[in-house]
N, C-alpha and C positions, 0 to 999 in steps of 0.2 A: 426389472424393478431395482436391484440390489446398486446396476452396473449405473444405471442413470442417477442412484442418489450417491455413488463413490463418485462419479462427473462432476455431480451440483457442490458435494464439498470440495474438490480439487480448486474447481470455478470459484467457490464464495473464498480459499486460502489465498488463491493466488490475485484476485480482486481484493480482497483483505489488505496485502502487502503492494497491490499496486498502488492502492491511495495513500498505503502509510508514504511508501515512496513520495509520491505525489505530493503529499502535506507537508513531509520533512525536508523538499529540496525545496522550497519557500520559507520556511525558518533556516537552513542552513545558511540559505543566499542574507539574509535581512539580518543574522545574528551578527555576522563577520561586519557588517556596515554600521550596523551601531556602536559595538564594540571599536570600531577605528575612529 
């Protein structure tokens, strides 16, 4: 029980950080283009 809910948060941090990833290299790419 303990091992499979320390998996589910590992899983939801690093999902977490994969969408920020995911969100933020779409603003990084559009920011620089406006800005020029």
């Amino acid at each position: 029980g303990d091992d499979a809910i320390e998996l589910t948060a590992e899983e939801l941090n690093w999902m977490l950080d994969g969408f920020d990833l995911w969100r933020n290299k779409p603003h990084k790419v559009l920011r620089p283009r406006y800005v020029a």
